[in-house]
Every structure is written in C-alpha cells, then in structure tokens.
mmCIF file as Biopython writes it, N, C-alpha, C and O atoms, coordinates in Angstrom:
data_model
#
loop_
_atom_site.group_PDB
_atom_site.id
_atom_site.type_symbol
_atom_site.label_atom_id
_atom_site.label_alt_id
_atom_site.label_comp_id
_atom_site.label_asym_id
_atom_site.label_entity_id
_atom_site.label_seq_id
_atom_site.pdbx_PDB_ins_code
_atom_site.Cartn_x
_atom_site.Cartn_y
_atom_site.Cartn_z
_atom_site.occupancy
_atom_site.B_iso_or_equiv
_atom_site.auth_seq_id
_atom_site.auth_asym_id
_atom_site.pdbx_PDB_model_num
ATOM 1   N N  . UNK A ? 1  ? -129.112 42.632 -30.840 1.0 0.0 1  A 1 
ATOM 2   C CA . UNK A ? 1  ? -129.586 43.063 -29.542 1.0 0.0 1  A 1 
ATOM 3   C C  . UNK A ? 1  ? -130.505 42.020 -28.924 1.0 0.0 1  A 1 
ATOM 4   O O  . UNK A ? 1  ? -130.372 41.637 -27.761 1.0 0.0 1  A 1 
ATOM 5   N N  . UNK A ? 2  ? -131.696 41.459 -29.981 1.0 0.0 2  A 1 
ATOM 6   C CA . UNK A ? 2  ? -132.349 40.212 -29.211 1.0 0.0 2  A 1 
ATOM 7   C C  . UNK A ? 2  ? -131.772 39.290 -28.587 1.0 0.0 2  A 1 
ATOM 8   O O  . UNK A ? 2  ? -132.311 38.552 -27.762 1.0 0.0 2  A 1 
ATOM 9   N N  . UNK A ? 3  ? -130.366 39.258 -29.016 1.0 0.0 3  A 1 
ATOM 10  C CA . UNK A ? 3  ? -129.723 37.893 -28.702 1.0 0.0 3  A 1 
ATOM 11  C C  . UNK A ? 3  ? -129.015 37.986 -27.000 1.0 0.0 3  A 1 
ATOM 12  O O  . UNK A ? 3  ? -128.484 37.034 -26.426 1.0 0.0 3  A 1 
ATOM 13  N N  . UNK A ? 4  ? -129.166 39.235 -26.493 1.0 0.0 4  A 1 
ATOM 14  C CA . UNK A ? 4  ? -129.507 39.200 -25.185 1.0 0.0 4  A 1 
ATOM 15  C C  . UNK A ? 4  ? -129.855 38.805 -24.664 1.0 0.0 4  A 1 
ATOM 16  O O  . UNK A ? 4  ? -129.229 38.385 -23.691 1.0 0.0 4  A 1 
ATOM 17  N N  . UNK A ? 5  ? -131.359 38.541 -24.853 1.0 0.0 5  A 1 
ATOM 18  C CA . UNK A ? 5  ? -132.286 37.250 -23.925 1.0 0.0 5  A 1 
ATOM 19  C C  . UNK A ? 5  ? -133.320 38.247 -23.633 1.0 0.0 5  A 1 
ATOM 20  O O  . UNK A ? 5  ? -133.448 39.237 -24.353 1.0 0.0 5  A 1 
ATOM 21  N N  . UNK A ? 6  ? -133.976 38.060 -22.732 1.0 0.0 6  A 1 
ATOM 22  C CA . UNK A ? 6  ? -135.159 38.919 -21.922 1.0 0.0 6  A 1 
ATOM 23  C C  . UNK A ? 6  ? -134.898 40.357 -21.579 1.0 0.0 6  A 1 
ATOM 24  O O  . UNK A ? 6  ? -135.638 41.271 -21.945 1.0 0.0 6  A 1 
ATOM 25  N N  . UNK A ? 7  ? -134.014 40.488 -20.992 1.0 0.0 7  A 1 
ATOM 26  C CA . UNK A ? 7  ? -133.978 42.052 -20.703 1.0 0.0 7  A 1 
ATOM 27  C C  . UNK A ? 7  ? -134.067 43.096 -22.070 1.0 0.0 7  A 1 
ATOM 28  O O  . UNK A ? 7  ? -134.537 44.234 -22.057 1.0 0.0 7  A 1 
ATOM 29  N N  . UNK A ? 8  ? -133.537 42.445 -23.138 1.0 0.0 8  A 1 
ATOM 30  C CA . UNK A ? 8  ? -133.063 42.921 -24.163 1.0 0.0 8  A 1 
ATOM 31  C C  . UNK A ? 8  ? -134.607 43.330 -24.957 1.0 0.0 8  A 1 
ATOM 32  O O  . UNK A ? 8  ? -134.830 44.388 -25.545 1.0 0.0 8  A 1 
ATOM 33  N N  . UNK A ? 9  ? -135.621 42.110 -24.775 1.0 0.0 9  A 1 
ATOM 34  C CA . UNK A ? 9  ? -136.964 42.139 -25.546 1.0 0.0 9  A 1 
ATOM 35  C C  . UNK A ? 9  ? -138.076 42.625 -25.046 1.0 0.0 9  A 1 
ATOM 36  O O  . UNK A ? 9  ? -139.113 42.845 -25.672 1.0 0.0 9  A 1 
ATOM 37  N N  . UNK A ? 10 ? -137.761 42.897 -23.262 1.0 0.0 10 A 1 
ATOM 38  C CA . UNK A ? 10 ? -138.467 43.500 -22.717 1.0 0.0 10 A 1 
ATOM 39  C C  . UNK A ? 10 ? -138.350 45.159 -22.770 1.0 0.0 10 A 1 
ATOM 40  O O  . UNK A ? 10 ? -139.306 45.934 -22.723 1.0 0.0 10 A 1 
ATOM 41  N N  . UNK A ? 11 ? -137.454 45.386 -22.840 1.0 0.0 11 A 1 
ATOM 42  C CA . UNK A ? 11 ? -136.684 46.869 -23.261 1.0 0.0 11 A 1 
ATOM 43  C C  . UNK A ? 11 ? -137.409 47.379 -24.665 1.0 0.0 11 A 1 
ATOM 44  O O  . UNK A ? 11 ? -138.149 48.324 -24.939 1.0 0.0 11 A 1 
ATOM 45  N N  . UNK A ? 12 ? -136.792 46.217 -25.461 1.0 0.0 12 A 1 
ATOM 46  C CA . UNK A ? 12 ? -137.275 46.799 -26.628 1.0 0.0 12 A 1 
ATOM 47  C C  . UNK A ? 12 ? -138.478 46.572 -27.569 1.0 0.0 12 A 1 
ATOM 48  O O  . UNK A ? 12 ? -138.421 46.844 -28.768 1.0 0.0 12 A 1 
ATOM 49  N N  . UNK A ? 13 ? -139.382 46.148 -27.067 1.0 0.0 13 A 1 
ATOM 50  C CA . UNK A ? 13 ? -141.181 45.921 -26.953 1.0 0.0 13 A 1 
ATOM 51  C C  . UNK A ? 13 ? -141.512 47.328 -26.585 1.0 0.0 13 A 1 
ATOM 52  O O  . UNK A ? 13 ? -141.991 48.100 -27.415 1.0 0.0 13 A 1 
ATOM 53  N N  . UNK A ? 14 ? -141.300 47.621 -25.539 1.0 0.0 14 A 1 
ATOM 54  C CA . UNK A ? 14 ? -141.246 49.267 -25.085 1.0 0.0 14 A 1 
ATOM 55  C C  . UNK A ? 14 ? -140.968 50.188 -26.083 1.0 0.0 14 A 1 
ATOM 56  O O  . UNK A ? 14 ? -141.978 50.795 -26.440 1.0 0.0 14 A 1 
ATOM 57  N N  . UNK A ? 15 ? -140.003 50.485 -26.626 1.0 0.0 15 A 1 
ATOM 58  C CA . UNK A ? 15 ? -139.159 50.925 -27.045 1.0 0.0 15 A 1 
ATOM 59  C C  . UNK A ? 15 ? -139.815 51.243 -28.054 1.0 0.0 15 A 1 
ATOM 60  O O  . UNK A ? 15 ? -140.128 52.396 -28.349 1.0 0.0 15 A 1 
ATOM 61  N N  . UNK A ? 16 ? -140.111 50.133 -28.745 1.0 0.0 16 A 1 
ATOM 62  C CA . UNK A ? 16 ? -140.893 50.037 -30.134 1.0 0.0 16 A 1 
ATOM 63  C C  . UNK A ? 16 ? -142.397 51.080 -29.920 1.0 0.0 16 A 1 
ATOM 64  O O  . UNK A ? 16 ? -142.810 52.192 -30.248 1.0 0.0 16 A 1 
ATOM 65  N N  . UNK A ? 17 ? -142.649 50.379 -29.473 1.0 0.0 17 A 1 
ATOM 66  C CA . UNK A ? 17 ? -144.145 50.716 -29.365 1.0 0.0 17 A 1 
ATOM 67  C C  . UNK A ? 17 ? -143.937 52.416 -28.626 1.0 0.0 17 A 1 
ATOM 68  O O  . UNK A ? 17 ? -144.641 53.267 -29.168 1.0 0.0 17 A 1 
ATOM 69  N N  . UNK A ? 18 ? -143.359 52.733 -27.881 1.0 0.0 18 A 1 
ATOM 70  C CA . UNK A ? 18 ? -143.238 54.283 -27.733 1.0 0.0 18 A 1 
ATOM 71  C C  . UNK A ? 18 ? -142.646 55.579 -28.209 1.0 0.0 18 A 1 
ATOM 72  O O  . UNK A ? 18 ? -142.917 56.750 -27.941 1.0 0.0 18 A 1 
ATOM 73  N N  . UNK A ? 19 ? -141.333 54.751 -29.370 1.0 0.0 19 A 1 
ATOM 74  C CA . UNK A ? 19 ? -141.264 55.733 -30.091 1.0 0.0 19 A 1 
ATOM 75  C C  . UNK A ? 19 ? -142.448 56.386 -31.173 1.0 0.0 19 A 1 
ATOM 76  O O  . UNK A ? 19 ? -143.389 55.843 -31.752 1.0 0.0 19 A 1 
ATOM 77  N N  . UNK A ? 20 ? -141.896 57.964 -31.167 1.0 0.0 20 A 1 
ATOM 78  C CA . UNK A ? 20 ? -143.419 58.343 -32.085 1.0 0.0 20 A 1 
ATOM 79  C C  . UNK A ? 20 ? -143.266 58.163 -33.733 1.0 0.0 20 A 1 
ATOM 80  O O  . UNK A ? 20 ? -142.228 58.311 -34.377 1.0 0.0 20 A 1 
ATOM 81  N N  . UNK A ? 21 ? -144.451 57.839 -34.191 1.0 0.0 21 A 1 
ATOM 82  C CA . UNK A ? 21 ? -144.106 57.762 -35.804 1.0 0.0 21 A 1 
ATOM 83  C C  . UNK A ? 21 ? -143.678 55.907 -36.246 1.0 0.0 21 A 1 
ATOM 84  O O  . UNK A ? 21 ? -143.921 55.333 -37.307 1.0 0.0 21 A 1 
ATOM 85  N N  . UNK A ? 22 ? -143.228 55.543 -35.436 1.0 0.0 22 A 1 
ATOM 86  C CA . UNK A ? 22 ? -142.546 54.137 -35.200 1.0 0.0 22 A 1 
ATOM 87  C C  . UNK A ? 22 ? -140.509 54.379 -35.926 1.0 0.0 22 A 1 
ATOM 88  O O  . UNK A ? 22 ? -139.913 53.572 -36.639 1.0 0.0 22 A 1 
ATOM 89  N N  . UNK A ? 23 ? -140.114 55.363 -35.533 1.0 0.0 23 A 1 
ATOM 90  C CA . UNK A ? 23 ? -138.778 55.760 -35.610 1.0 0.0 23 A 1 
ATOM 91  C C  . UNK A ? 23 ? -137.872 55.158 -34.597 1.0 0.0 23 A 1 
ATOM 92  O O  . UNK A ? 23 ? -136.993 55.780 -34.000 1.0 0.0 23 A 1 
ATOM 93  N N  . UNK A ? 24 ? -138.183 53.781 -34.436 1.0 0.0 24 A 1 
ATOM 94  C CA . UNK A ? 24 ? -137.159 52.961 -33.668 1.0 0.0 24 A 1 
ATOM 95  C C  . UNK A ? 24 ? -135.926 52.684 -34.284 1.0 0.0 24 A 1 
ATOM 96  O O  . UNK A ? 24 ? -135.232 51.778 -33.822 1.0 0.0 24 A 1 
ATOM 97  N N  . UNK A ? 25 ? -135.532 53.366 -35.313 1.0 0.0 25 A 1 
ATOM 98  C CA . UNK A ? 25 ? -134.167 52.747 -36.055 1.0 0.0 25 A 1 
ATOM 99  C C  . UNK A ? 25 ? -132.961 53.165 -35.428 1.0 0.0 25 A 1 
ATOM 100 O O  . UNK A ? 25 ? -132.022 52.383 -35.283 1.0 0.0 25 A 1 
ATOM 101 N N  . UNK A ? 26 ? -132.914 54.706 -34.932 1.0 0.0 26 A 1 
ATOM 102 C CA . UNK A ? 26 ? -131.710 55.318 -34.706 1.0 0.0 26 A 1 
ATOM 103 C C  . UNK A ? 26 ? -131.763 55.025 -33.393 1.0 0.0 26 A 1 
ATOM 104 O O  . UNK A ? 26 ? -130.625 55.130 -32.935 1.0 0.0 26 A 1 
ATOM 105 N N  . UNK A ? 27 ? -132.561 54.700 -32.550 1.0 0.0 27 A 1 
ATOM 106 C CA . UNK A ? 27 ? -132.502 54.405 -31.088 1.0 0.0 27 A 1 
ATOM 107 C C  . UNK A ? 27 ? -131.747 53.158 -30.605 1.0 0.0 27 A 1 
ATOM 108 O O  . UNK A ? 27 ? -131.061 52.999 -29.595 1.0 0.0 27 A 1 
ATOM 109 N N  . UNK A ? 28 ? -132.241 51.839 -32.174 1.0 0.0 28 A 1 
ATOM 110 C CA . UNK A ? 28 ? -131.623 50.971 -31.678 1.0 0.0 28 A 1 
ATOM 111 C C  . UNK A ? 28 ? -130.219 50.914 -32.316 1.0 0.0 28 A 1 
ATOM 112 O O  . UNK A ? 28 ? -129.361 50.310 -31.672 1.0 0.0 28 A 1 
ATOM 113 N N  . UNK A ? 29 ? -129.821 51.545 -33.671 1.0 0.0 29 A 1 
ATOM 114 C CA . UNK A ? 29 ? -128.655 51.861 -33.577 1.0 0.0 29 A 1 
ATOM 115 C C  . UNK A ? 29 ? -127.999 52.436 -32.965 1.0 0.0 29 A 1 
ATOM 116 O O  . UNK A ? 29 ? -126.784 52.254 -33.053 1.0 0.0 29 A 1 
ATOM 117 N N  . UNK A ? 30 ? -128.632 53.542 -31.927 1.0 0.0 30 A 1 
ATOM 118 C CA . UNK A ? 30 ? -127.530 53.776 -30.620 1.0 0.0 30 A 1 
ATOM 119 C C  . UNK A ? 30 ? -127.662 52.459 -29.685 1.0 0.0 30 A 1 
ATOM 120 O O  . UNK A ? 30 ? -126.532 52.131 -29.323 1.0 0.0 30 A 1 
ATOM 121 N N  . UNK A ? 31 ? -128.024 52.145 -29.498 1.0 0.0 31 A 1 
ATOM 122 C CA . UNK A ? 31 ? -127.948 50.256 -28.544 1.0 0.0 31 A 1 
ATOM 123 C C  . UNK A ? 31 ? -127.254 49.926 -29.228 1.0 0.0 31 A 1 
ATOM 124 O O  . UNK A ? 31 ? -126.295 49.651 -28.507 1.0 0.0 31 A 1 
ATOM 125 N N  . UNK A ? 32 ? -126.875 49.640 -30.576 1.0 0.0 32 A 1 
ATOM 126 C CA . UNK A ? 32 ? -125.820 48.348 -30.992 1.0 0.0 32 A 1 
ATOM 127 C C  . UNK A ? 32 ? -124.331 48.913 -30.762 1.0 0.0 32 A 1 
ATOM 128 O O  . UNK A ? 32 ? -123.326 48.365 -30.309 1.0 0.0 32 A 1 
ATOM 129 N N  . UNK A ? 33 ? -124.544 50.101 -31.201 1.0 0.0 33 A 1 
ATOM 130 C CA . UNK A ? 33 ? -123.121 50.901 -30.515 1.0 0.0 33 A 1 
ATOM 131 C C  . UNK A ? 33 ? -122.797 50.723 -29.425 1.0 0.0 33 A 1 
ATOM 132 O O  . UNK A ? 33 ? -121.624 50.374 -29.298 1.0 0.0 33 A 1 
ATOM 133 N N  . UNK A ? 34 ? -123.620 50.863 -28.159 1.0 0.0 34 A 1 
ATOM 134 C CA . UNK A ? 34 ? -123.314 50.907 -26.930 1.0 0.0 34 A 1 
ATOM 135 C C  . UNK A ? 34 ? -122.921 49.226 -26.779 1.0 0.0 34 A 1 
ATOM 136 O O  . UNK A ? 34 ? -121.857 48.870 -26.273 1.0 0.0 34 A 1 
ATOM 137 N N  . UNK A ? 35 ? -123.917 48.288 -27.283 1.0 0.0 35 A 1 
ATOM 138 C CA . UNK A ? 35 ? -123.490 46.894 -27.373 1.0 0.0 35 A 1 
ATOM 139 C C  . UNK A ? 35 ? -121.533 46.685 -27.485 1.0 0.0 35 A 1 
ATOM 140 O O  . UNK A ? 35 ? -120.792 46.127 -26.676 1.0 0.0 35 A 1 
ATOM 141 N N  . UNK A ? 36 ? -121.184 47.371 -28.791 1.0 0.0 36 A 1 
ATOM 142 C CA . UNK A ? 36 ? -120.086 46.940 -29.355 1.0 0.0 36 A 1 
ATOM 143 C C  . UNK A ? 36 ? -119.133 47.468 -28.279 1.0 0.0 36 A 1 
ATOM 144 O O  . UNK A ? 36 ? -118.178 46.744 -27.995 1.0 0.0 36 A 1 
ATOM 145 N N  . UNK A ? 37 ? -119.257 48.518 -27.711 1.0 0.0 37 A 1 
ATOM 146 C CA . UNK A ? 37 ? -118.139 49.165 -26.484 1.0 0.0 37 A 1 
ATOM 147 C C  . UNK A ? 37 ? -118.556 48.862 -25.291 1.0 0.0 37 A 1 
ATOM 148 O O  . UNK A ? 37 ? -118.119 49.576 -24.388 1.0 0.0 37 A 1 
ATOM 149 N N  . UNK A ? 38 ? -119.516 47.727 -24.914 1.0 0.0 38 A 1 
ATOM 150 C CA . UNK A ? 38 ? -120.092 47.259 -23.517 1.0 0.0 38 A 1 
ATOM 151 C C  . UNK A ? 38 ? -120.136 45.774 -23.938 1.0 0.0 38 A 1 
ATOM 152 O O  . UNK A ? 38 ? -120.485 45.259 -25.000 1.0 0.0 38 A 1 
ATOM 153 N N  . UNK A ? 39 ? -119.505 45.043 -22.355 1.0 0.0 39 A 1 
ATOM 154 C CA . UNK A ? 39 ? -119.926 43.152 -23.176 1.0 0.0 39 A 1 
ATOM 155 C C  . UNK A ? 39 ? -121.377 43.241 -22.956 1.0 0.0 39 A 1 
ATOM 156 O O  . UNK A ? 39 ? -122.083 44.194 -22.626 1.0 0.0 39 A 1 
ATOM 157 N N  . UNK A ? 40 ? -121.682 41.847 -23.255 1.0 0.0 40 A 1 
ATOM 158 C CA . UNK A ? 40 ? -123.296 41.457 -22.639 1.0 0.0 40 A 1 
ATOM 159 C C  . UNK A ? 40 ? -124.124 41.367 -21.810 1.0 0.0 40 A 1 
ATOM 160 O O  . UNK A ? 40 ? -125.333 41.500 -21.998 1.0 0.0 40 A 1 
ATOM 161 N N  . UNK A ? 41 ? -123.287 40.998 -20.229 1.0 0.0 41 A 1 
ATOM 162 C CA . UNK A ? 41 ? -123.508 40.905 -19.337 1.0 0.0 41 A 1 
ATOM 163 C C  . UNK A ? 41 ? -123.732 42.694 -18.966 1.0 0.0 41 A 1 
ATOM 164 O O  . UNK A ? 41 ? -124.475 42.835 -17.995 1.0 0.0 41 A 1 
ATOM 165 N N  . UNK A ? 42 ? -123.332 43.753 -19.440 1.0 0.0 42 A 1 
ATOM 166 C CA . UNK A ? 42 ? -123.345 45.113 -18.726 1.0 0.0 42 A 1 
ATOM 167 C C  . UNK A ? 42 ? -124.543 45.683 -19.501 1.0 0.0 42 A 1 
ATOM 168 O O  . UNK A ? 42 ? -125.218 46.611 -19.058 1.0 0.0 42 A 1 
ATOM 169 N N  . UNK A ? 43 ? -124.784 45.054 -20.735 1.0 0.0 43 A 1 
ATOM 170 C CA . UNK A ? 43 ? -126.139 45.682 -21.610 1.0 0.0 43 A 1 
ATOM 171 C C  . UNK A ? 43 ? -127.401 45.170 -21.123 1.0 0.0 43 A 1 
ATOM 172 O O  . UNK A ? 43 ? -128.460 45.790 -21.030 1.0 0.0 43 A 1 
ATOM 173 N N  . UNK A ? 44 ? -127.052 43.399 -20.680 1.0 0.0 44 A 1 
ATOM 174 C CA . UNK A ? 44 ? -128.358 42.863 -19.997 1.0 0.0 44 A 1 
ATOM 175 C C  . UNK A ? 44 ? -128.742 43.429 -18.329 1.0 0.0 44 A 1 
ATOM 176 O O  . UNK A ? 44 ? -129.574 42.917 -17.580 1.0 0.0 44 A 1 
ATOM 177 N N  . UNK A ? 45 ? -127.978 44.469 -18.076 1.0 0.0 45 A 1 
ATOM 178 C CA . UNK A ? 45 ? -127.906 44.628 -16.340 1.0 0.0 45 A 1 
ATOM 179 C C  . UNK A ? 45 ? -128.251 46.404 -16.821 1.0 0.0 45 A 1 
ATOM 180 O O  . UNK A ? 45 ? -128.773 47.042 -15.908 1.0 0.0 45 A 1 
ATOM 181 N N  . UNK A ? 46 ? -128.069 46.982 -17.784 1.0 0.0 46 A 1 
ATOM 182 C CA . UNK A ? 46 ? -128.624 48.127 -18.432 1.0 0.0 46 A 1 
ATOM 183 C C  . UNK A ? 46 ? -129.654 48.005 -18.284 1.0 0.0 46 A 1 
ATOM 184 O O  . UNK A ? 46 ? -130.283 48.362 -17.288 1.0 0.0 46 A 1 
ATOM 185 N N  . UNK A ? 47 ? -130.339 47.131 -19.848 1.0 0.0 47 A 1 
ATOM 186 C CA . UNK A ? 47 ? -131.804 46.957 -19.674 1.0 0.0 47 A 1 
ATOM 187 C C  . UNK A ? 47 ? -132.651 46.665 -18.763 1.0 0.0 47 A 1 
ATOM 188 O O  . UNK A ? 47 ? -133.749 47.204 -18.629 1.0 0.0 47 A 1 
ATOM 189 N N  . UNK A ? 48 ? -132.031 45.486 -17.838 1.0 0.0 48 A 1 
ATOM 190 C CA . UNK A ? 48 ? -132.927 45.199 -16.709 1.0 0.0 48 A 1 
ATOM 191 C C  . UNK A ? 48 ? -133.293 46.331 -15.562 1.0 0.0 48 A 1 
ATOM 192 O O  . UNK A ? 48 ? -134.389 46.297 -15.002 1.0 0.0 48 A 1 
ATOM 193 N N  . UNK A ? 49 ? -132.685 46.950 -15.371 1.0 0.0 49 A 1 
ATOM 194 C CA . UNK A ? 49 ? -132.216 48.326 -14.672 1.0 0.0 49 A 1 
ATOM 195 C C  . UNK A ? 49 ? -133.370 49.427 -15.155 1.0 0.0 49 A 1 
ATOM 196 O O  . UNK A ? 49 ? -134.338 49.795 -14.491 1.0 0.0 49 A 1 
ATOM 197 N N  . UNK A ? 50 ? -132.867 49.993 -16.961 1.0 0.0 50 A 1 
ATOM 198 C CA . UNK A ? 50 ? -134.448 50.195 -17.408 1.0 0.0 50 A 1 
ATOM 199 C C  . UNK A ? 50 ? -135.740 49.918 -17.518 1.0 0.0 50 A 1 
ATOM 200 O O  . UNK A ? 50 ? -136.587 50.806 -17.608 1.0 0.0 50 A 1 
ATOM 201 N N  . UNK A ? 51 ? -135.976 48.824 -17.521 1.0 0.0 51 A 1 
ATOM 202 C CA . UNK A ? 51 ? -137.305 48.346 -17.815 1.0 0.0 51 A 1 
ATOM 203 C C  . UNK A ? 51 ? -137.645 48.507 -16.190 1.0 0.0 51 A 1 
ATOM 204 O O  . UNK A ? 51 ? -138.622 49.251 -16.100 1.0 0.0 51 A 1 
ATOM 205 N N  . UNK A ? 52 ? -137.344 48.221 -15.317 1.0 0.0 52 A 1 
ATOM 206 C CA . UNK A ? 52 ? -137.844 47.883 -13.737 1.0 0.0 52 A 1 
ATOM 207 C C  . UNK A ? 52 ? -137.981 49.636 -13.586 1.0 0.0 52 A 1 
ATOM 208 O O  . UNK A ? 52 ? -139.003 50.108 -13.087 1.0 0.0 52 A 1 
ATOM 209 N N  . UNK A ? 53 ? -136.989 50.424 -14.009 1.0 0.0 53 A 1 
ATOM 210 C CA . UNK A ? 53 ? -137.472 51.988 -13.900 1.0 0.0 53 A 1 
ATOM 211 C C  . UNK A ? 53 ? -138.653 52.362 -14.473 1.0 0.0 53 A 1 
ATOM 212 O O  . UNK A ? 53 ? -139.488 53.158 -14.044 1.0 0.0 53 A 1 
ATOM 213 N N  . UNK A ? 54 ? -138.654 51.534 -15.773 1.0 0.0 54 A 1 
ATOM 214 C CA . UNK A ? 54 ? -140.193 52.334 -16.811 1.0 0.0 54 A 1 
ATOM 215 C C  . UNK A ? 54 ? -139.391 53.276 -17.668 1.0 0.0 54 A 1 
ATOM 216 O O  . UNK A ? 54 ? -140.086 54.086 -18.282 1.0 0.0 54 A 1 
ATOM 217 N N  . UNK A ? 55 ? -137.678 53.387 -17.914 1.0 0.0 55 A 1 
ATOM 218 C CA . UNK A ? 55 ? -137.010 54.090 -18.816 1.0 0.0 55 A 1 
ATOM 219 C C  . UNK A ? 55 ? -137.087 53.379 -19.893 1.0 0.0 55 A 1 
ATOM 220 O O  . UNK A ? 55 ? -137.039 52.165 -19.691 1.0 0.0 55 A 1 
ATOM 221 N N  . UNK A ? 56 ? -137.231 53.846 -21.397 1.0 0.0 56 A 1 
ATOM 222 C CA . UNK A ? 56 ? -137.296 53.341 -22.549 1.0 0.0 56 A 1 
ATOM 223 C C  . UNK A ? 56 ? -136.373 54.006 -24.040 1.0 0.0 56 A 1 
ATOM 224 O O  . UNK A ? 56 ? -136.517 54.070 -25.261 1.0 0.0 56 A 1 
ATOM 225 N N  . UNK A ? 57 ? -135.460 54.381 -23.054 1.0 0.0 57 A 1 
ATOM 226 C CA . UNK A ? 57 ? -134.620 55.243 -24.331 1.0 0.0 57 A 1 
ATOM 227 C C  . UNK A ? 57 ? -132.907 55.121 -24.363 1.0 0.0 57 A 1 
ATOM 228 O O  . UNK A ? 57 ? -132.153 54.915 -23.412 1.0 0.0 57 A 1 
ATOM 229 N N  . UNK A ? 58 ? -132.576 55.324 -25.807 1.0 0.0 58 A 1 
ATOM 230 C CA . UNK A ? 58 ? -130.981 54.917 -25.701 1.0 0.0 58 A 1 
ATOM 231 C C  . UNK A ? 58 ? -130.059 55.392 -24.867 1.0 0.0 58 A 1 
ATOM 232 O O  . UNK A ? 58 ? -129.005 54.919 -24.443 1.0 0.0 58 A 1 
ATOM 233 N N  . UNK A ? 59 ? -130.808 56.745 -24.636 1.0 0.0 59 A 1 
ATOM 234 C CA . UNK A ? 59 ? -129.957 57.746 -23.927 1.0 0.0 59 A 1 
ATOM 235 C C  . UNK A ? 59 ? -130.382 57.039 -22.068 1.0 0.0 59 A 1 
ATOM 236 O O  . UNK A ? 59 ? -129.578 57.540 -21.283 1.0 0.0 59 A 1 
ATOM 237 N N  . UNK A ? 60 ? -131.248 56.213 -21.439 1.0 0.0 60 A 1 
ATOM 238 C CA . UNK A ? 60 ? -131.580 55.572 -20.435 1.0 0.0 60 A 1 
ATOM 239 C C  . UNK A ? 60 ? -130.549 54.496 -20.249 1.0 0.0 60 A 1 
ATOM 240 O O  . UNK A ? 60 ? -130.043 54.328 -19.140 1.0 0.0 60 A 1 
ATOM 241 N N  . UNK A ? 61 ? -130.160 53.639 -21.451 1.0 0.0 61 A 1 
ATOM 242 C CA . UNK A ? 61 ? -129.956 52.631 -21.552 1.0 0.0 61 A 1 
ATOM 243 C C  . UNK A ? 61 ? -127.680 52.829 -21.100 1.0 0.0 61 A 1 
ATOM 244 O O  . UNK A ? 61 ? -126.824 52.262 -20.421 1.0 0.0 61 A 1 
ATOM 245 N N  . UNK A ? 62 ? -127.817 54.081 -22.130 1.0 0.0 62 A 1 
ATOM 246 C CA . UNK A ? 62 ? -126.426 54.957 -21.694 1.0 0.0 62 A 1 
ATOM 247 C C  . UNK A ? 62 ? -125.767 55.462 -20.208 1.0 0.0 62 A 1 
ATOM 248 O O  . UNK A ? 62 ? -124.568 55.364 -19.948 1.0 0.0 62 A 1 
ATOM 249 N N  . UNK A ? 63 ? -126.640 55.942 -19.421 1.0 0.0 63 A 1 
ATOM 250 C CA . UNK A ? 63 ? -126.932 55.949 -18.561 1.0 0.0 63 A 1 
ATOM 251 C C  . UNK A ? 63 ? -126.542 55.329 -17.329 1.0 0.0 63 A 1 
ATOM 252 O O  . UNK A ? 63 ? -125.727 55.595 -16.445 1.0 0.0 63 A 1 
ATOM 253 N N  . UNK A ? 64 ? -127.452 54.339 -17.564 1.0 0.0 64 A 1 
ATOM 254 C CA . UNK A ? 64 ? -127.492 53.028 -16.543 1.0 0.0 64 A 1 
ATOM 255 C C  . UNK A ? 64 ? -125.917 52.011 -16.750 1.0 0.0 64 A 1 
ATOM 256 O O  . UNK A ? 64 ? -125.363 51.284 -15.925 1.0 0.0 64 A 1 
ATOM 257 N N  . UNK A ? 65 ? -125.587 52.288 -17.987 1.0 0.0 65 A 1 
ATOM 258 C CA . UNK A ? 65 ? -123.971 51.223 -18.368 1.0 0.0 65 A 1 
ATOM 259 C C  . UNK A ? 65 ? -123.548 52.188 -17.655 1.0 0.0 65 A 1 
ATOM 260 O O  . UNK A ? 65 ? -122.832 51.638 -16.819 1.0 0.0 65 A 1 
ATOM 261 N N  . UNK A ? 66 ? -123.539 53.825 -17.365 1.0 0.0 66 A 1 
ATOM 262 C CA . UNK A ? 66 ? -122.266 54.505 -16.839 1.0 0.0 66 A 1 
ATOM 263 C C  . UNK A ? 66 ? -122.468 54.975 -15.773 1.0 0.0 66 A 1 
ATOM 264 O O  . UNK A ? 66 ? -121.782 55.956 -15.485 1.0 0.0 66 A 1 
ATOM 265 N N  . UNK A ? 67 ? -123.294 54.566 -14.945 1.0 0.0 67 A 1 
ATOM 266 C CA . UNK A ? 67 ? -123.668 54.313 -13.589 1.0 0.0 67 A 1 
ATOM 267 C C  . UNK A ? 67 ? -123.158 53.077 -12.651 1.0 0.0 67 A 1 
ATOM 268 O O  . UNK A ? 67 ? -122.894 53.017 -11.451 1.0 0.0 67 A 1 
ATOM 269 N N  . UNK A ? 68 ? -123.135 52.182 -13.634 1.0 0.0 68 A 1 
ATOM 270 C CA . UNK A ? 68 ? -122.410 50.892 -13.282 1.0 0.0 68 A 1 
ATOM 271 C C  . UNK A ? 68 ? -121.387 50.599 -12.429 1.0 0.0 68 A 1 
ATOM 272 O O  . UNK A ? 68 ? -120.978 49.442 -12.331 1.0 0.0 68 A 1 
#
C-alpha cells in the first residue's frame, strides 16, 4: 500500500493513529484487497479524495473507488 506514494501515507498515518486499541491490521487488509481489484491510479485518487474529506476508514476508502 506504501508503494502508492503520498496519498497512500497520508491516509494511512491517519488511519493508524485513529484506529482504537492500535487494530490497524484488518483495515489495511481490507485496502490490499481493494488494491488487488482496483489499479493504482484509482486507489491513489481514493485516498486523496479521503484524506481532503478527513475520512479514515476502509469502508471510506471503498466508497470513494465506487463513486468513481
């Protein structure tokens, strides 16, 4: 997922730090899923999309690809 670039680390800095407990595992395994059935260019236009909202969740990130 880092290998996105910026949108990807800005997303998930968030991400991290707001899940509770620090239970970021299954969140970002729903991102790598969505990764594998979305190219790169539609995950980096996801995230960027989230982060400029202030959304921080897989189910945000889902969302925004199927809004597209």
């Amino acid at each position: 997922l880092l290998e996105l670039g910026r949108p990807a680390w800005d997303f998930l800095e968030q991400l991290v730090h707001l899940e509770p407990f620090g239970q970021w595992e299954e969140p970002c395994n729903d991102l790598f899923a969505l990764l594998q059935r979305h190219d790169d260019d539609a995950m980096r236009s996801a995230f960027s999309r989230c982060v400029a909202q202030h959304r921080y969740t897989a189910a945000d990130v889902r969302a925004a690809l199927e809004a597209a």
